[in-house]
C-alpha positions in Angstrom: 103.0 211.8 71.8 104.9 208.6 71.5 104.0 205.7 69.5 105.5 202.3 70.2 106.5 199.6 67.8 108.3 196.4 67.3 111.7 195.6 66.0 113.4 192.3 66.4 110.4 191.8 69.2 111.9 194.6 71.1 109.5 197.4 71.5 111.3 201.0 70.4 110.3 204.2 70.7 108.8 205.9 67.3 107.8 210.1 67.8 104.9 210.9 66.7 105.3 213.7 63.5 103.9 216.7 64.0 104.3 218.3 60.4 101.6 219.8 59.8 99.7 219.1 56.4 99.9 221.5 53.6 97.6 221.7 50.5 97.7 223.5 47.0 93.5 224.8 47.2 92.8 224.9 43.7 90.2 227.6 45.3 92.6 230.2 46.7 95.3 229.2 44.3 97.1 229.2 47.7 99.0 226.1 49.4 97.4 226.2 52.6 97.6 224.4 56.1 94.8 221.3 56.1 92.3 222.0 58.6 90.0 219.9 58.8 86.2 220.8 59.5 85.7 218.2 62.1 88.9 217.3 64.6 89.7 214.1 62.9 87.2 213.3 60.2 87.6 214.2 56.5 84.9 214.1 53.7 86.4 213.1 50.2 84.9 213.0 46.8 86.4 212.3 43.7 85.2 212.4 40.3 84.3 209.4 38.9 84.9 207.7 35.4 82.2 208.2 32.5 82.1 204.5 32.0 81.5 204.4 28.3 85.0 203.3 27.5 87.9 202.6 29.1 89.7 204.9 31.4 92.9 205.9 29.7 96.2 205.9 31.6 95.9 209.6 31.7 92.5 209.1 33.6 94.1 206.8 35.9 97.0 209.5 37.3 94.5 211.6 38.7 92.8 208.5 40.7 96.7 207.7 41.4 97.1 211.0 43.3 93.9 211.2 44.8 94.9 207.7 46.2 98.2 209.5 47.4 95.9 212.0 49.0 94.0 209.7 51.0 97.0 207.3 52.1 98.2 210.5 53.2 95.2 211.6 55.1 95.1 208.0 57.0 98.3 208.1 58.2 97.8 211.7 59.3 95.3 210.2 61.6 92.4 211.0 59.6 89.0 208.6 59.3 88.5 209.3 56.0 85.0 209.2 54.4 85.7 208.3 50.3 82.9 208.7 47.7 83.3 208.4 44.3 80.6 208.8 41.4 80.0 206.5 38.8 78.8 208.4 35.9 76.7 206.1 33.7 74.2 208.7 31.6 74.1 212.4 30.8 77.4 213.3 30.3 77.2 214.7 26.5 79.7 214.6 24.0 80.3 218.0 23.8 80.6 221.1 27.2 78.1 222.7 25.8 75.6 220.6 26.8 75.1 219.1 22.5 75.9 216.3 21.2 75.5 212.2 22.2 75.4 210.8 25.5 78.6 209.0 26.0 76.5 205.6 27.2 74.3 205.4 24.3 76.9 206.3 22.2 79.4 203.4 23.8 76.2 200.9 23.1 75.9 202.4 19.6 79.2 201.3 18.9 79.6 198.0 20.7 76.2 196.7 19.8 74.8 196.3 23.5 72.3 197.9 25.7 73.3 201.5 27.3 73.0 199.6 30.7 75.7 196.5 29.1 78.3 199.2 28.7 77.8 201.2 32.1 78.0 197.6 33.7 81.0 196.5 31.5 83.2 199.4 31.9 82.6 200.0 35.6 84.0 196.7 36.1 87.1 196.9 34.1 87.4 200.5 35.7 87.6 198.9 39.2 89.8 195.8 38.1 92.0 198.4 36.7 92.6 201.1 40.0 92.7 197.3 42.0 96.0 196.4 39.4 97.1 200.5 40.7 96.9 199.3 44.1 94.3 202.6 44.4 92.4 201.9 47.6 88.6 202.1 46.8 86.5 204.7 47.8 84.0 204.1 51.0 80.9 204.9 48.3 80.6 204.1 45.0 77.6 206.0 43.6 76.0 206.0 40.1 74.2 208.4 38.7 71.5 206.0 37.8 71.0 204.7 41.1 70.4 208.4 42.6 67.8 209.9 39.9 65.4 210.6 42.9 67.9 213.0 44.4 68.9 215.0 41.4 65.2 215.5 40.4 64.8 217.4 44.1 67.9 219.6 43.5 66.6 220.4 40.0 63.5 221.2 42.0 64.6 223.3 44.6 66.9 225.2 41.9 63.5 225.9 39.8 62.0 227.0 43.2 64.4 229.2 44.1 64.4 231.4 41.0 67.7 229.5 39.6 66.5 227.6 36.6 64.3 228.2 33.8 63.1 226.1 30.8 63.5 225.7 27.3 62.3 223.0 24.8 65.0 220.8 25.5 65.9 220.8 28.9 66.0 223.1 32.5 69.1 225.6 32.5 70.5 227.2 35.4 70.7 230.8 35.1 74.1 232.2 35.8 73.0 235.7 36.8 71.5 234.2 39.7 74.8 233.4 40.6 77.3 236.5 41.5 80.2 234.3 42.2 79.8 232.1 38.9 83.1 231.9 37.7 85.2 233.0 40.5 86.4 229.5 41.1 87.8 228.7 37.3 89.2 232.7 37.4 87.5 233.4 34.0 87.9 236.5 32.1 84.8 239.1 32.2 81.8 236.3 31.3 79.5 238.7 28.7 76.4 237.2 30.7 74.2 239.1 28.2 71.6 237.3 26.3 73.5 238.5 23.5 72.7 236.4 19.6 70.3 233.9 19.9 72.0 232.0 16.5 74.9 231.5 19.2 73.5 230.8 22.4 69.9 228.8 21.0 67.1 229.2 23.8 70.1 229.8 26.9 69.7 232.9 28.3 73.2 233.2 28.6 76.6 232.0 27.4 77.6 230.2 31.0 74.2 228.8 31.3 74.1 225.0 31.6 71.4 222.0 31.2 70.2 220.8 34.6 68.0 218.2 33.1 67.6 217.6 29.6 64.2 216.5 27.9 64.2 213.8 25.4 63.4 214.8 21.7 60.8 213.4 19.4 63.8 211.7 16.9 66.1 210.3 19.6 65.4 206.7 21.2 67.1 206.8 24.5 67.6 203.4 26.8 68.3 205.8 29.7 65.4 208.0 31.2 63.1 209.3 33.3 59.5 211.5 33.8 60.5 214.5 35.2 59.2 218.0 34.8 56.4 216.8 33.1 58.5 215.0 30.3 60.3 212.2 29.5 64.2 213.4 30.1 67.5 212.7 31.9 70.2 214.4 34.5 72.9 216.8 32.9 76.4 215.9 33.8 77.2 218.7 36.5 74.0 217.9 38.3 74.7 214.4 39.2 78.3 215.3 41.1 76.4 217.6 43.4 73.3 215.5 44.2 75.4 212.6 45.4 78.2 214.3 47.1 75.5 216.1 49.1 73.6 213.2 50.0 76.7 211.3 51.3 79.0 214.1 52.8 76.5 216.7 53.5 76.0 220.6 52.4 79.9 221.5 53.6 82.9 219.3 53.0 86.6 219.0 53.4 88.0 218.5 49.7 86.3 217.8 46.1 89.6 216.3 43.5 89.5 216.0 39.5 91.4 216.7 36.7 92.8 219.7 35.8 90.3 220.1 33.3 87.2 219.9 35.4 87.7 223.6 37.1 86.7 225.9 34.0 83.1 224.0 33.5 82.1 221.1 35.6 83.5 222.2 39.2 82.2 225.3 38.3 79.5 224.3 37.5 78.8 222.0 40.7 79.5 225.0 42.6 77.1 227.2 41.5 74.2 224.6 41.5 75.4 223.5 44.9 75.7 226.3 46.7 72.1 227.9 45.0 70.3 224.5 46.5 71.5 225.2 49.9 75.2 224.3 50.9 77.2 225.8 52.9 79.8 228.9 51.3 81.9 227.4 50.7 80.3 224.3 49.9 83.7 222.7 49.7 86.8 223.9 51.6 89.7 222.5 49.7 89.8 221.7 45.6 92.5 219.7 44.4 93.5 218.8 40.8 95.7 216.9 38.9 97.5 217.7 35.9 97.4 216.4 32.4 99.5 212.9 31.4 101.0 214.3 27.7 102.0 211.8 25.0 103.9 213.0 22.1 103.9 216.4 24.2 100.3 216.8 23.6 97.0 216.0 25.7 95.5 212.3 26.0 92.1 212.0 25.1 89.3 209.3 24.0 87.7 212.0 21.4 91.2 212.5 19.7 91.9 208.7 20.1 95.4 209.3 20.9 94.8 207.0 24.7 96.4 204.5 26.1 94.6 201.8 28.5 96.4 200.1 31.4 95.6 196.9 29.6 97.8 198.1 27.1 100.9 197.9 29.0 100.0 194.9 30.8 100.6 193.4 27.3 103.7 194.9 26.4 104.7 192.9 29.7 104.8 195.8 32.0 103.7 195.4 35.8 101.2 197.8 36.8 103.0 199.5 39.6 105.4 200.3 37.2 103.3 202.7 35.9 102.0 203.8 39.6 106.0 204.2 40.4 106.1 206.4 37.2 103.1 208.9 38.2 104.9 209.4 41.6 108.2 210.3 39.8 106.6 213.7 39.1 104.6 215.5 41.0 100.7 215.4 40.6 100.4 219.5 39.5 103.1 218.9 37.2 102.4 217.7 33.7 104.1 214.8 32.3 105.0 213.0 29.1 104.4 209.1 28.5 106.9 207.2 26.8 107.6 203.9 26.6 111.3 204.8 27.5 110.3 206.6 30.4 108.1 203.6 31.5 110.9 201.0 31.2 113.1 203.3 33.4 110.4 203.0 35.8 109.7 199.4 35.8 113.7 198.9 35.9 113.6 201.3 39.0 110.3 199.6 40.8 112.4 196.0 40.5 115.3 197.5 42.2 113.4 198.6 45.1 112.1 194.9 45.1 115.3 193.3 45.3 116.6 196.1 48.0 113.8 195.0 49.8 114.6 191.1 49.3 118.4 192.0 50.5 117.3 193.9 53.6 114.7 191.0 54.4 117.6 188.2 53.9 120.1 190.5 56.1 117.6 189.9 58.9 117.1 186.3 58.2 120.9 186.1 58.4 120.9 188.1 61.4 118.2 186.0 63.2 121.1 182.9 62.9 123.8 185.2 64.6 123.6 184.4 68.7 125.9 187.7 69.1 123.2 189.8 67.1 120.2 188.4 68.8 121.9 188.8 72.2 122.5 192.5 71.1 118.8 193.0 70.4 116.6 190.7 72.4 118.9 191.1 75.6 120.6 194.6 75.2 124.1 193.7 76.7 126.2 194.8 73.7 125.5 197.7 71.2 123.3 200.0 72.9 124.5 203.2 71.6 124.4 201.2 68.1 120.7 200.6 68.6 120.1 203.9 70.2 122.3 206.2 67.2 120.3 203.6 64.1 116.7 204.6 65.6 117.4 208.3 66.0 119.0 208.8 62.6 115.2 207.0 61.2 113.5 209.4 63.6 115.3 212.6 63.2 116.7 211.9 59.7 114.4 209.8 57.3 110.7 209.8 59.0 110.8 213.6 59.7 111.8 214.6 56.2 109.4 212.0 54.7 106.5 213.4 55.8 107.5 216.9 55.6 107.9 216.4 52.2 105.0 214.3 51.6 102.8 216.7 53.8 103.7 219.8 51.9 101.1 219.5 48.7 101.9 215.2 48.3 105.6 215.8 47.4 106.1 211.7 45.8 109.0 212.9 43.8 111.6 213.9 47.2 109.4 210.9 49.4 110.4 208.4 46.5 114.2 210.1 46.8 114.0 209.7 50.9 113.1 205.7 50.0 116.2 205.3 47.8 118.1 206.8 50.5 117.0 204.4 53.1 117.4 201.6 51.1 120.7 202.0 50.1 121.7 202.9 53.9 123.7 200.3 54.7 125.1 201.3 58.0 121.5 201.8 60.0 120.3 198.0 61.4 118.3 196.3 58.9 115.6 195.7 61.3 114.5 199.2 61.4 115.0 200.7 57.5 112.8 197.4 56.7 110.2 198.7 59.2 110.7 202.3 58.1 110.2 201.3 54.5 107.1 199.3 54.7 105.3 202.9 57.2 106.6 204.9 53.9 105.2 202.5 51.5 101.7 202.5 53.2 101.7 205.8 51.3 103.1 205.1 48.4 101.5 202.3 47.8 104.3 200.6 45.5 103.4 196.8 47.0 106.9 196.4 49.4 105.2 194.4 51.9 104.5 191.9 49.2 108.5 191.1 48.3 109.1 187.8 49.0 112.0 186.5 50.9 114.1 183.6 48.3 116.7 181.3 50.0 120.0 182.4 48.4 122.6 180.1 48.0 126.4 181.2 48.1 128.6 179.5 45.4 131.4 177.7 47.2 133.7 179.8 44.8 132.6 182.9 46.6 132.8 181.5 49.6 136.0 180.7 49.0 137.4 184.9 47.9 135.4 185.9 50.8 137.9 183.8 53.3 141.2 185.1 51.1 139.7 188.7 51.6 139.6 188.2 55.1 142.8 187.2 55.5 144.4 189.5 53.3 142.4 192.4 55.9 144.1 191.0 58.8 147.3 191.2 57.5 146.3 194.6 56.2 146.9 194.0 52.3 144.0 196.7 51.2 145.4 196.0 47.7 144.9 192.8 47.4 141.5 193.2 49.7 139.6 195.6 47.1 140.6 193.0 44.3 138.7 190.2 45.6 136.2 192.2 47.0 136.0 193.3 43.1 135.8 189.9 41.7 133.1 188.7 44.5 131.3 191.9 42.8 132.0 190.4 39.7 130.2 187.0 40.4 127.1 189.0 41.5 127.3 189.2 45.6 128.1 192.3 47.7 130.3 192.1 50.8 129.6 194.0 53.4 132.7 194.4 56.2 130.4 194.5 60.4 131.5 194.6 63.4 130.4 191.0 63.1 132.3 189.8 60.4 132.1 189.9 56.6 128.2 189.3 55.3 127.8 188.3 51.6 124.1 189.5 50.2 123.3 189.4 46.3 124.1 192.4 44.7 121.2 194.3 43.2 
């Protein structure tokens, strides 16, 4: 299949990639051809932030890849159908179902009402992937807004012989499960009722709070009658309900951190699956690894985090970060540092100013009446044009998105981009053109560099004639001398077929 494009206003030739897409399935612990389950649509959920504080920059690099994910998808030629939870009540303090919920808590601390905080930190969650350049999802869901729908699945789970109750809540029982804790790969479970001093009313270890009732001492701004009792949703529940409700009882792929797969994707598999959905309920799992500072894990209850707001005033652009994440890959863990951060932001202005040289070649070019004979006309150069779009083709497109279709490779695709934009013997036109298709996926804001009028100092002006002469009458010597003091002054010169071009070095 071919698919045309524009260059110069002359339509080329582009060929259409036929890589196919390959995925690390956090299920299989396989990487595994992408297949989707209808021709050209794609279901995605991705777990949402708890918004009872910020989202910490570790948060944010698994929204960064999942972003990655579904660039990639699109240009794949995928519609792709994004929900994402919002999760403003019932997720506890503690796995175990004990402990605080996270929204009362946040209210405890700031002084506001439960629904302030969900409100407050939603927004600042959204600003913040906005800043990322993270395309939003399709659906935004929050938990509060789909009480209705986790009730029935809490329903059909008691109906089906799946849950039970205690005095504070309905549990799902494991048992009734024979594939519980195939996905996380756990070691032999003990699903015995085993010492009640351990596991309180549960049944067993594994078994987790579907709904939990509200007790006599607490005062909760958050809940509902359900069950005949006052109560709310446990975490896992919610994730299920609303990704069932939006993509149905089988989907493509379900992403999250790393640390979701022992308890809370297990979790949602096991309640899913028991209230009807398809096995499996979700083909492909995909998760991202943990962001390290100091070496060690990032978290709000250790309160070692860092928000993006937090570099935004040490001066940092935000991309700088997102140019950081893609640095390493997203199954790779990876250590903040400020140095490391500064390297990036240092690198992501390079790329800029690359971009602003190509864009000014082309503005230069535009002036030449040899070049834009060459291109608009086609009398001079053909093999040029010809030799330029098959090294993009063959060269840079194919191993772009071989690279970034085998498991969302950013670190060799951001290595591919270097490549191209240091190339300085391929036409302008098309690396421009070729960068801005490769930044649709990356997602590093190219298309945004601004062209700025650059004005030659008559003094380099001035070597650049000397070189020229001292090229015609062949003195190389005296040629890579000026050429070193135009470098000097802060210009590169470029030797054409046209001529000399002078372009500000980067």
């Amino acid at each position: 299949m071919m698919i045309q494009k524009s260059v110069c206003n002359m339509p080329f030739l582009i060929l259409h990639v036929h890589t196919p897409m390959k995925l690390y399935n956090t299920r299989t612990r396989k990487i595994e051809v992408f297949t989707p389950i209808t021709d050209k649509n794609v279901g995605l959920y991705t777990c949402g932030p708890t918004v009872y504080n910020y989202a910490h920059i570790g948060n944010l690099r698994t929204y960064v890849f999942e972003d990655i994910l579904k660039r990639t998808l699109v240009s794949a030629g995928y519609e792709v159908t994004h929900v994402m939870n919002i999760t403003d009540v019932g997720h506890l303090s503690g796995d175990d179902d004990t402990g605080e919920d996270k929204i009362e808590k946040g209210a405890k601390r700031e002084g506001k009402t439960a629904w302030e905080i969900a409100e407050f930190y939603t927004n600042i969650f959204k600003k913040h992937i906005s800043l990322l350049n993270i395309t939003p999802p399709n659906v935004w869901c929050k938990a509060t807004d789909h009480i209705k729908e986790q009730i029935a699945q809490v329903q059909t789970l008691i109906d089906g012989g799946h849950a039970y109750e205690t005095t504070d809540g309905i549990y799902f029982n494991t048992t009734t499960f024979p594939r519980y804790g195939e996905f996380a790969r756990l070691d032999n479970q003990e699903l015995k009722a085993g010492a009640r001093v351990d596991l309180g009313e549960k049944k067993n270890h594994h078994d987790f709070a579907l709904w939990k009732f509200s007790q006599p001492e607490e005062t909760r701004q958050m809940e509902w009658e359900a069950f005949g009792r006052m109560g709310f949703p446990g975490w896992h529940i919610e994730c299920s309900a609303m990704s069932m409700k939006y993509l149905g009882t089988h989907f493509d792929i379900h992403c999250g951190g790393i640390d979701h797969i022992p308890v809370h994707h297990t979790n949602e598999i096991a309640q899913a699956e028991c209230a009807g959905a398809h096995h499996p309920w979700v083909n492909y799992w995909l998760h991202g690894e943990f962001l390290l500072i100091n070496d060690g894990k990032m978290s709000k209850s250790e309160e070692n985090f860092i928000t993006l707001d937090t570099i935004l005033e040490k001066g940092y652009s935000p991309l700088a970060y997102r140019y950081f994440l893609l640095q390493a890959h997203y199954r790779k863990q990876l250590n903040f540092t400020w140095e490391a951060l500064e390297a990036a932001e240092n690198g992501l202005k390079n790329a800029y100013s690359k971009v602003k040289s190509i864009k000014n070649l082309i503005e230069e070019q535009k002036k030449d009446k040899i070049y834009i004979d060459w291109i608009q006309n086609n009398k001079l150069g053909n093999n040029k044009l010809e030799n330029d779009k098959n090294e993009i083709e063959i060269y840079y497109r194919q191993n772009f998105f071989e690279v970034i279709y085998h498991d969302l490779n950013t670190p060799a695709a951001l290595a591919l981009l270097w490549d191209l934009l240091t190339n300085k013997k391929i036409l302008p036109d098309l690396i421009y053109q070729t960068v801005l298709e490769f930044d649709e996926i990356l997602g590093l804001g190219l298309k945004n560099v601004k062209l700025e009028s650059v004005e030659i100092p008559s003094e380099v002006e001035q070597l650049a004639q000397k070189r020229l002469s001292a090229r015609k009458e062949k003195n190389w010597g005296e040629s890579d001398r000026l050429r070193d003091e135009i470098n000097r002054l802060g210009f590169d010169i470029d030797d054409t077929s046209d001529g000399q071009r002078l372009v500000p070095r980067v």
